[in-house]
PyMOL commands that place a pseudoatom at each C-alpha (Angstrom):
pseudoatom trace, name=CA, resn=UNK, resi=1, chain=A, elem=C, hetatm=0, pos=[17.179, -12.305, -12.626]
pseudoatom trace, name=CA, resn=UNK, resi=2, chain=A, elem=C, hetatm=0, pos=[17.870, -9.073, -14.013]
pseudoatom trace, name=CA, resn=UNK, resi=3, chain=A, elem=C, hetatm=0, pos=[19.033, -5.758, -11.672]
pseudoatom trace, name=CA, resn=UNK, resi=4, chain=A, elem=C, hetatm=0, pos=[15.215, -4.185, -12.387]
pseudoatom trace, name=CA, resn=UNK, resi=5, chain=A, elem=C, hetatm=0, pos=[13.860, -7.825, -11.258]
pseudoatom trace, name=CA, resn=UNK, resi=6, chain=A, elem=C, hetatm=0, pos=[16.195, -7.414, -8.456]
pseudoatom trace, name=CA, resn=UNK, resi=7, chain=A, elem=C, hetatm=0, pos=[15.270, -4.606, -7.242]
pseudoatom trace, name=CA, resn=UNK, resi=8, chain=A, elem=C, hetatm=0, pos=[11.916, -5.096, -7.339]
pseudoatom trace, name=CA, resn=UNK, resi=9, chain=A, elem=C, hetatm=0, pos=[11.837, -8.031, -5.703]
pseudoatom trace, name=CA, resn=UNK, resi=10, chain=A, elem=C, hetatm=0, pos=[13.807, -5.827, -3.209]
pseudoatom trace, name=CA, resn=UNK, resi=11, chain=A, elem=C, hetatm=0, pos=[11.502, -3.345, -2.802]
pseudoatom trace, name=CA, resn=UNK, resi=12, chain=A, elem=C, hetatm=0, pos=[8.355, -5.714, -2.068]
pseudoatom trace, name=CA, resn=UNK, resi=13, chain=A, elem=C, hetatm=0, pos=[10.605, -7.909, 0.355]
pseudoatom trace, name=CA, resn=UNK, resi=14, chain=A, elem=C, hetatm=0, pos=[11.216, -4.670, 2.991]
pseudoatom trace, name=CA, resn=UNK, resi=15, chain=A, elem=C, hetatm=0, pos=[7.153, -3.679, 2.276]
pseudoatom trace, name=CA, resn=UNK, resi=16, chain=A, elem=C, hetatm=0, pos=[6.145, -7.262, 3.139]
pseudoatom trace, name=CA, resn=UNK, resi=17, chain=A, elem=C, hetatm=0, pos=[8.344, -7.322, 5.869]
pseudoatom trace, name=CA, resn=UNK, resi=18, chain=A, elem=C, hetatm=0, pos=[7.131, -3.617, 7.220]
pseudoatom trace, name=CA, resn=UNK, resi=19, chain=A, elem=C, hetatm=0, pos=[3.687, -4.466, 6.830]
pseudoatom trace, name=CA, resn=UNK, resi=20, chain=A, elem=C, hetatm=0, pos=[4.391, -8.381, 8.810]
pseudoatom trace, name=CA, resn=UNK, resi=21, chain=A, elem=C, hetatm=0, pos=[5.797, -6.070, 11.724]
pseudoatom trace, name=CA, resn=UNK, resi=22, chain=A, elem=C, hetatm=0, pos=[3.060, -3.857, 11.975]
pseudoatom trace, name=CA, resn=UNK, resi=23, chain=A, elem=C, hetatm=0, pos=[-0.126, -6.324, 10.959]
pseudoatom trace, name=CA, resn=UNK, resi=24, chain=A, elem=C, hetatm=0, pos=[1.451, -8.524, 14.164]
pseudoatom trace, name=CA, resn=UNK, resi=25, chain=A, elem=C, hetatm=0, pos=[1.660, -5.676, 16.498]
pseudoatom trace, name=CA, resn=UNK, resi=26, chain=A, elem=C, hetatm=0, pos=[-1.730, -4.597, 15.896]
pseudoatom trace, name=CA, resn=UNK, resi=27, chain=A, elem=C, hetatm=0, pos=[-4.012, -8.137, 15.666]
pseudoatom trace, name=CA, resn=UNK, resi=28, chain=A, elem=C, hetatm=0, pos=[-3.931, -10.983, 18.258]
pseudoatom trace, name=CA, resn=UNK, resi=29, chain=A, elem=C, hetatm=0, pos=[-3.569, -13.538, 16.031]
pseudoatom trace, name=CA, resn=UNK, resi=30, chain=A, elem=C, hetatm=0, pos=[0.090, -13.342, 14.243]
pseudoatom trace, name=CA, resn=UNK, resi=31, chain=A, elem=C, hetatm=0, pos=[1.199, -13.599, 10.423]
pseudoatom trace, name=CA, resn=UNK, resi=32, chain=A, elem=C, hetatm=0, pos=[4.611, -14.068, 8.933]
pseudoatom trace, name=CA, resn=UNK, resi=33, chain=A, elem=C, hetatm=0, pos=[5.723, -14.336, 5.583]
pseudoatom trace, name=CA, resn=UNK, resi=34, chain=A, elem=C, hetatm=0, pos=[5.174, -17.952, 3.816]
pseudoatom trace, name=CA, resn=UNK, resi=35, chain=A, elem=C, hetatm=0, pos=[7.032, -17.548, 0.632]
pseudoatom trace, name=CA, resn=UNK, resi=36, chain=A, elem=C, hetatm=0, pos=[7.495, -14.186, -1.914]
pseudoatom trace, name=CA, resn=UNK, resi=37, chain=A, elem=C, hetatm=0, pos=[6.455, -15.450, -5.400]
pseudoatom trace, name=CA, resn=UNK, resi=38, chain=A, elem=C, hetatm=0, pos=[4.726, -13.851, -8.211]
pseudoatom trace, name=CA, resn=UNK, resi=39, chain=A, elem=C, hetatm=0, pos=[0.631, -13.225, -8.797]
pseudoatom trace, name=CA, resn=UNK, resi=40, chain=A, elem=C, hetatm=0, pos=[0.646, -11.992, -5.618]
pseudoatom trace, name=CA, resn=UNK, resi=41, chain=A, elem=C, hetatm=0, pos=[3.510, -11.466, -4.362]
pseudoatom trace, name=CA, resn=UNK, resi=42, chain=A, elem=C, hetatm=0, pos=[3.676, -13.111, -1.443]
pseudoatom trace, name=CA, resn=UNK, resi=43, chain=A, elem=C, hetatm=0, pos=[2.115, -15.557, 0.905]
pseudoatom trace, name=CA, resn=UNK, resi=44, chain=A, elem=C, hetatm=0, pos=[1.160, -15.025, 4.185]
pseudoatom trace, name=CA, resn=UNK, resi=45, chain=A, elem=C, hetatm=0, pos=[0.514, -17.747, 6.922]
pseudoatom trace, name=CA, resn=UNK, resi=46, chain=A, elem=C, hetatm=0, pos=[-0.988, -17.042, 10.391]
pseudoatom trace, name=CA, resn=UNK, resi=47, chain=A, elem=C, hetatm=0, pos=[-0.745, -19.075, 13.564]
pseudoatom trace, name=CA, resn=UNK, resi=48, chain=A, elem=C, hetatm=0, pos=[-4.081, -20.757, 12.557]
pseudoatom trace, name=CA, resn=UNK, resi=49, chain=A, elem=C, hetatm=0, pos=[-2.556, -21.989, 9.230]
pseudoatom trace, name=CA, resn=UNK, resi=50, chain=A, elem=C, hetatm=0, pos=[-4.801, -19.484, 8.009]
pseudoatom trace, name=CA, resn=UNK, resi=51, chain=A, elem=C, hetatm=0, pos=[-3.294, -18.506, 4.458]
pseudoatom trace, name=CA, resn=UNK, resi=52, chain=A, elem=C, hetatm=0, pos=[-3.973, -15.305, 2.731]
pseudoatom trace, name=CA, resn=UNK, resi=53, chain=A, elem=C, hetatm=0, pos=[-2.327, -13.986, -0.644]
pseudoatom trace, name=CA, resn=UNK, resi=54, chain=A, elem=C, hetatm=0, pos=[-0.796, -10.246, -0.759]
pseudoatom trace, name=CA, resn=UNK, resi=55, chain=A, elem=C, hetatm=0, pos=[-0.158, -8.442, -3.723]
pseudoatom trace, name=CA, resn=UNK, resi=56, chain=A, elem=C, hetatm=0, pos=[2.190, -5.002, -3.608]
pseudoatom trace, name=CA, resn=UNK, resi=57, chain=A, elem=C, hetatm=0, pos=[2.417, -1.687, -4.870]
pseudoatom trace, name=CA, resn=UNK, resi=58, chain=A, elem=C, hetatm=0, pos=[4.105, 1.306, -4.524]
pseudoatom trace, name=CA, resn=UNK, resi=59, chain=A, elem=C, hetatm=0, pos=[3.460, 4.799, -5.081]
pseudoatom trace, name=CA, resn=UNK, resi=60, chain=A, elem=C, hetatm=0, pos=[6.792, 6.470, -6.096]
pseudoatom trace, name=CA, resn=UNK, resi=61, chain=A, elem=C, hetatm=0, pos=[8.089, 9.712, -5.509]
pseudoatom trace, name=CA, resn=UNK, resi=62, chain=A, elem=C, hetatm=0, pos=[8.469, 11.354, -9.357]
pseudoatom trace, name=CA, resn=UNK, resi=63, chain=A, elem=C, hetatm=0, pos=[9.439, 14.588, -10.645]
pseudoatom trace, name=CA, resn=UNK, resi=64, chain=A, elem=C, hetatm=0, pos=[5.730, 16.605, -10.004]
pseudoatom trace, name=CA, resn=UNK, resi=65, chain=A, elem=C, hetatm=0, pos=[6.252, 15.894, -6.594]
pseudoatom trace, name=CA, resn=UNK, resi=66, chain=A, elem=C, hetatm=0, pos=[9.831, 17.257, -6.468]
pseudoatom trace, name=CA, resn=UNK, resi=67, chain=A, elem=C, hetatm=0, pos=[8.252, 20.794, -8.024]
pseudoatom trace, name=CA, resn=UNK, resi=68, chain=A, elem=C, hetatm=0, pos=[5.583, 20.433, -5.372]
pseudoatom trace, name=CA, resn=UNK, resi=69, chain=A, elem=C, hetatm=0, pos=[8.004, 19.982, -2.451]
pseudoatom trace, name=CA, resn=UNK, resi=70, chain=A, elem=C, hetatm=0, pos=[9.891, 23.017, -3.536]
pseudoatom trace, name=CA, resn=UNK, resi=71, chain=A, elem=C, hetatm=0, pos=[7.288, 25.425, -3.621]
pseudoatom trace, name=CA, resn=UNK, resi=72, chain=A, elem=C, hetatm=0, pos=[5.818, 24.228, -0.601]
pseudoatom trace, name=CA, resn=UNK, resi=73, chain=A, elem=C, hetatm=0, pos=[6.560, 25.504, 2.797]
pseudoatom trace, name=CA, resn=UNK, resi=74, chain=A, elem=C, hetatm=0, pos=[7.122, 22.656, 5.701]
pseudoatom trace, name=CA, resn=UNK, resi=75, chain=A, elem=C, hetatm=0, pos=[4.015, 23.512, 7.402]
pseudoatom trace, name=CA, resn=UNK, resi=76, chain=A, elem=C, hetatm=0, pos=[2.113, 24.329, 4.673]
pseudoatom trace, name=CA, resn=UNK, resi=77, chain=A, elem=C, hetatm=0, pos=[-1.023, 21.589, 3.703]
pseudoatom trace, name=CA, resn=UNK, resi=78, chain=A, elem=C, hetatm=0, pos=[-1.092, 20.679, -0.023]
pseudoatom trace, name=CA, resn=UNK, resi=79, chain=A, elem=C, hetatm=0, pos=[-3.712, 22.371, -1.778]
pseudoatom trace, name=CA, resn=UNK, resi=80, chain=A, elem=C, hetatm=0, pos=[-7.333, 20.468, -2.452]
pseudoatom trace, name=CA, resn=UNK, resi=81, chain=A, elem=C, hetatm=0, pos=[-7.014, 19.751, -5.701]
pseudoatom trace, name=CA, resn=UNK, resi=82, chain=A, elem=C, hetatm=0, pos=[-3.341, 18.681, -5.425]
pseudoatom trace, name=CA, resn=UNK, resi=83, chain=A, elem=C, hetatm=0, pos=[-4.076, 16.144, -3.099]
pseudoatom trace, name=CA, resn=UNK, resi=84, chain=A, elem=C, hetatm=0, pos=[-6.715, 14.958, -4.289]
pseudoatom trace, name=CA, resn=UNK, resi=85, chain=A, elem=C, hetatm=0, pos=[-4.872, 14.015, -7.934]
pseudoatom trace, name=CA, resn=UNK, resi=86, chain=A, elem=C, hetatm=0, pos=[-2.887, 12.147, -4.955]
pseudoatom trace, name=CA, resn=UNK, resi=87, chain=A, elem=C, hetatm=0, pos=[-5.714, 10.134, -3.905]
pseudoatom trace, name=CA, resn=UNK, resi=88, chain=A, elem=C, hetatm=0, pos=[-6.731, 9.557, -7.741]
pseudoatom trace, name=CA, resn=UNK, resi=89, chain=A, elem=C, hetatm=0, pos=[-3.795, 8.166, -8.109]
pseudoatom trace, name=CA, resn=UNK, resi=90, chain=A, elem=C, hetatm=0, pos=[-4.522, 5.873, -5.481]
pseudoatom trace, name=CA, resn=UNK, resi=91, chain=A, elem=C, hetatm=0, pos=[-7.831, 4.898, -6.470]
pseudoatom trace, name=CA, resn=UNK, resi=92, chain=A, elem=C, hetatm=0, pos=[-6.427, 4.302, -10.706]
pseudoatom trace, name=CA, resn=UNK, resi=93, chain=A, elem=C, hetatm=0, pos=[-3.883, 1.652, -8.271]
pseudoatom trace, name=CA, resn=UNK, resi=94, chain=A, elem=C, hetatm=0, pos=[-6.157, -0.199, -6.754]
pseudoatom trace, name=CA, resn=UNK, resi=95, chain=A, elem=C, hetatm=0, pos=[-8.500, -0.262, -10.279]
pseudoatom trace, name=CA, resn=UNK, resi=96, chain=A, elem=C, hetatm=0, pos=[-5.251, -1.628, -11.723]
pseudoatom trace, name=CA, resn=UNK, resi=97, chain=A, elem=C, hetatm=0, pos=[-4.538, -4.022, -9.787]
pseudoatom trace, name=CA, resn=UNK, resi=98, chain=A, elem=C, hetatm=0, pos=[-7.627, -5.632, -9.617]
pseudoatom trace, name=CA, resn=UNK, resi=99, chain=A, elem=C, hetatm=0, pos=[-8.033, -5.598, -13.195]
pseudoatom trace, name=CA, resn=UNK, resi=100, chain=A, elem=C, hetatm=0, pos=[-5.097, -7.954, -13.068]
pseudoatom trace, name=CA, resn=UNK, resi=101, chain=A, elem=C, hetatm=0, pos=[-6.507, -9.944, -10.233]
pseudoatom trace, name=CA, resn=UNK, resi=102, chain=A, elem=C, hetatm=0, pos=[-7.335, -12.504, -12.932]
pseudoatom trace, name=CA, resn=UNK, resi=103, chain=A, elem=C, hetatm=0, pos=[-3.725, -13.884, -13.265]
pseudoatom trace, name=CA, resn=UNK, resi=104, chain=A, elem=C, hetatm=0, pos=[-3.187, -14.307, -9.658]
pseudoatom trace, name=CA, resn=UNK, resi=105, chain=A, elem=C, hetatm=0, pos=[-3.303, -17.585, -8.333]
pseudoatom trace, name=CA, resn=UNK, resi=106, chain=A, elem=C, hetatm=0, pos=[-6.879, -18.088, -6.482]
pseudoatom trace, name=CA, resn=UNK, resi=107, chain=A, elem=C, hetatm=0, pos=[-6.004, -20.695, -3.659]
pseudoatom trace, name=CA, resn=UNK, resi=108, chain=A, elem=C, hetatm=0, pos=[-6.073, -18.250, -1.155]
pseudoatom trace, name=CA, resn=UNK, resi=109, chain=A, elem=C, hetatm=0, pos=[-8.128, -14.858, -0.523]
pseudoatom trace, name=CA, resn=UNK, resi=110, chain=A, elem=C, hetatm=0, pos=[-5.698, -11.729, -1.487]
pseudoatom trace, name=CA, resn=UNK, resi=111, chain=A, elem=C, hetatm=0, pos=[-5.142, -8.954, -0.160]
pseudoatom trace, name=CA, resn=UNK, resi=112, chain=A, elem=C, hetatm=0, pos=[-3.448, -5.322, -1.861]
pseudoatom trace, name=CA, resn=UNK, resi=113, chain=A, elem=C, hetatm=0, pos=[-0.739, -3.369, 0.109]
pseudoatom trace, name=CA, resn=UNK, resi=114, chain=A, elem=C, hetatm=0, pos=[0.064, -0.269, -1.264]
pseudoatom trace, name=CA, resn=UNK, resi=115, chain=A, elem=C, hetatm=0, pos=[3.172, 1.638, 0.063]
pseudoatom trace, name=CA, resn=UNK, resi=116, chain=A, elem=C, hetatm=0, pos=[3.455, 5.017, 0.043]
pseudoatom trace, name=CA, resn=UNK, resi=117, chain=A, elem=C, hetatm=0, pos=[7.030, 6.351, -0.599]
pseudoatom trace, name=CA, resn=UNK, resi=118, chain=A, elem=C, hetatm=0, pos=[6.649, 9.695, -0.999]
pseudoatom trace, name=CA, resn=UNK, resi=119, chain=A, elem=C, hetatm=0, pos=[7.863, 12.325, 0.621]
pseudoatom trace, name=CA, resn=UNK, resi=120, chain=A, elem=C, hetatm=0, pos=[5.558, 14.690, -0.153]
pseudoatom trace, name=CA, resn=UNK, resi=121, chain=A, elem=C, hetatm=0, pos=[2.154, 13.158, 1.088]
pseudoatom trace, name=CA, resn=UNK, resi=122, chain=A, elem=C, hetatm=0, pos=[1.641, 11.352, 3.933]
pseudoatom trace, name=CA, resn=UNK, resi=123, chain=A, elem=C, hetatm=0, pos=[-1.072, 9.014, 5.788]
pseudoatom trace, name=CA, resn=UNK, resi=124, chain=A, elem=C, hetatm=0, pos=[-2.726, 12.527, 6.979]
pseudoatom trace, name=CA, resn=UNK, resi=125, chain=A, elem=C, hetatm=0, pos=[-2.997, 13.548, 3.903]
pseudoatom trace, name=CA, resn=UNK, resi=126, chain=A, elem=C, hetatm=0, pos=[-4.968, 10.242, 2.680]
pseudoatom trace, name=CA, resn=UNK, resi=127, chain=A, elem=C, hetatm=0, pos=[-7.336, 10.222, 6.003]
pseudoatom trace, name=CA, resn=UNK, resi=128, chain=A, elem=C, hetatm=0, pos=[-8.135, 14.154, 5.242]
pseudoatom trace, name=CA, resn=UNK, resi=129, chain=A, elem=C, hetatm=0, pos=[-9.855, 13.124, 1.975]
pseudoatom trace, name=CA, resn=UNK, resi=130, chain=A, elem=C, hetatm=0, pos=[-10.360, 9.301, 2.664]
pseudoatom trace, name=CA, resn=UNK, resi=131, chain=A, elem=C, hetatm=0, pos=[-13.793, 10.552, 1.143]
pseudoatom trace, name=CA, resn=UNK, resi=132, chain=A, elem=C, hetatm=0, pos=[-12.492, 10.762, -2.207]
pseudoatom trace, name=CA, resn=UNK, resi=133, chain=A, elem=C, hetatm=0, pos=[-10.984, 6.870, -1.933]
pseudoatom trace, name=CA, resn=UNK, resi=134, chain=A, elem=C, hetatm=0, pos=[-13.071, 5.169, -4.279]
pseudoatom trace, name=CA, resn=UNK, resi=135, chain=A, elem=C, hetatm=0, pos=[-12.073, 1.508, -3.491]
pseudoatom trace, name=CA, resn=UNK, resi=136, chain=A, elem=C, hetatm=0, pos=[-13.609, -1.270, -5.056]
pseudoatom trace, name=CA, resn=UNK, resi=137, chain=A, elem=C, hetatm=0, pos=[-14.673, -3.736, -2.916]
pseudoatom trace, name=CA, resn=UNK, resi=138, chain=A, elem=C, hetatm=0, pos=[-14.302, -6.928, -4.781]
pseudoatom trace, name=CA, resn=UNK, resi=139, chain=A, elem=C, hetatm=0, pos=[-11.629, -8.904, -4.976]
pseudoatom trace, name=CA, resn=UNK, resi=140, chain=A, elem=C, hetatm=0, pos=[-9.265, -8.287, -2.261]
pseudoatom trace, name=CA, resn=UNK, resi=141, chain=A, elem=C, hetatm=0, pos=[-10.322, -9.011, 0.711]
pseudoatom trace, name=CA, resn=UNK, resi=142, chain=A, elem=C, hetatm=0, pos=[-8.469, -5.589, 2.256]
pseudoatom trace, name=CA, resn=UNK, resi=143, chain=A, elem=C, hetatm=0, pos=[-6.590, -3.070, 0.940]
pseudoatom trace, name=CA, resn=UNK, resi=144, chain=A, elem=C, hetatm=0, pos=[-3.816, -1.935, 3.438]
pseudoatom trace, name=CA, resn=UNK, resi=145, chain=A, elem=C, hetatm=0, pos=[-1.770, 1.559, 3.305]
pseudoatom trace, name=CA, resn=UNK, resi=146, chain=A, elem=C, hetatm=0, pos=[1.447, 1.455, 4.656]
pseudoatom trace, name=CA, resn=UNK, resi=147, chain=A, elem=C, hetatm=0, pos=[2.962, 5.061, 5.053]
pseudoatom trace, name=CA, resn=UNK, resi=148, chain=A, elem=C, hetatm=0, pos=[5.001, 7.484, 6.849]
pseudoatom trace, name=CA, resn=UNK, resi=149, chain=A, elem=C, hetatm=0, pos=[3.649, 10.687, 8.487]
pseudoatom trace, name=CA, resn=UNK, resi=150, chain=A, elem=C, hetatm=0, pos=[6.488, 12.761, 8.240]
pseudoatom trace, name=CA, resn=UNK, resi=151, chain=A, elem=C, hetatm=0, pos=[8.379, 10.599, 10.947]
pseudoatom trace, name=CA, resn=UNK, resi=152, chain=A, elem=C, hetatm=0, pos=[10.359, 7.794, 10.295]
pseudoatom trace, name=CA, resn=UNK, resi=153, chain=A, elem=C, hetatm=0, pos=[7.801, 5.227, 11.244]
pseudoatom trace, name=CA, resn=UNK, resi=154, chain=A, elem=C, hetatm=0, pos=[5.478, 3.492, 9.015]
pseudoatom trace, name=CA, resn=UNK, resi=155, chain=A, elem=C, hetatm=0, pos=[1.874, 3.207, 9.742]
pseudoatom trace, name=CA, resn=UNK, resi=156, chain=A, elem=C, hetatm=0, pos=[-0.507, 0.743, 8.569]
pseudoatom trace, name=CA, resn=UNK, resi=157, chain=A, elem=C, hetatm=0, pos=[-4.221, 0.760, 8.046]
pseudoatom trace, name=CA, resn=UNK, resi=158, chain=A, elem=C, hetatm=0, pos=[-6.917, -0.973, 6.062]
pseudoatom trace, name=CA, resn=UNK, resi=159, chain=A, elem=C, hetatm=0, pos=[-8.220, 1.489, 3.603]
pseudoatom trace, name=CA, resn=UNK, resi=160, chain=A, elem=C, hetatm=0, pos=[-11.788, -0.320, 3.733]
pseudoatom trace, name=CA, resn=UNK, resi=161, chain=A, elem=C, hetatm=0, pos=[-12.272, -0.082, 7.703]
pseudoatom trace, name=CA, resn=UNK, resi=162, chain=A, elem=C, hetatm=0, pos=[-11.750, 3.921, 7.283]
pseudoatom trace, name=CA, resn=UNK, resi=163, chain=A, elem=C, hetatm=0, pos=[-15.027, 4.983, 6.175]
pseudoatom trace, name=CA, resn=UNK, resi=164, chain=A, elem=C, hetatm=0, pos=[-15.447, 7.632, 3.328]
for i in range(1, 164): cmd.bond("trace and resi %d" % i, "trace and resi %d" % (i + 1))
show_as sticks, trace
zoom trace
């Protein structure tokens, strides 16, 4: 395995592991990690035996968002049609990923979790314009968000139980 493999594989171990925490403290019935593989990414196993596929994505922090953060002011919201290229963004993931759905392995349902790791937008940002998420519903059974609000916890929610 190469370093990029590496750190890949890295990167979708602490999301599945962030999103196992939170999933268990917030549903009766708990989940833990099965095995990481590829097409999805991982499988997950609940007390019932229950397993469930779950695919992972991340939305990166890039160089726009660096020029963005520097002319913004701590307390200041992102403009409207800033954020919402942020939630298009969003929406071309999930559109993405299920356009690749095909090559997963089908034994079990799937699910997408998409982490948010930038510093720039947060979960508040998302649920202002949760109007403008445009999620397919199709093949993944849910699509979570896992994101930081400007603190250094993570929250989790399904995007489809938000409402638009």
């Amino acid at each position: 395995m190469n370093r990029h493999e590496a750190d890949k594989k890295a990167l979708e171990q602490s999301a599945i592991d962030i999103f196992v925490e939170l999933y268990n403290f917030n549903h009766k019935i708990p989940t833990r990690l099965l095995r990481q593989q590829e097409k999805p990414d991982a499988i997950l196993e609940d007390a019932n035996q229950n397993r469930k596929g779950l695919e992972v994505t991340h939305l990166f922090y890039d160089t726009e968002e660096a020029r963005l953060l520097m002319s913004r002011s701590e307390l200041a919201l992102p403009k409207a049609e800033v954020l919402n290229q942020f939630i298009d963004v969003i929406n071309e993931r999930v559109v993405s990923k299920e356009k690749k759905y095909v090559d997963y392995s089908h034994d079990y349902p799937c699910a997408l979790l998409i982490r948010n790791l930038s510093l720039v937008y947060g979960m508040s940002d998302v649920l202002r314009r949760k109007e403008r998420l445009q999620l397919p519903r199709g093949h993944f059974t849910e699509v979570w968000l896992l994101s930081r609000d400007f603190t250094p916890d993570w929250l989790l929610i399904n995007l489809y139980e938000i409402g638009s």
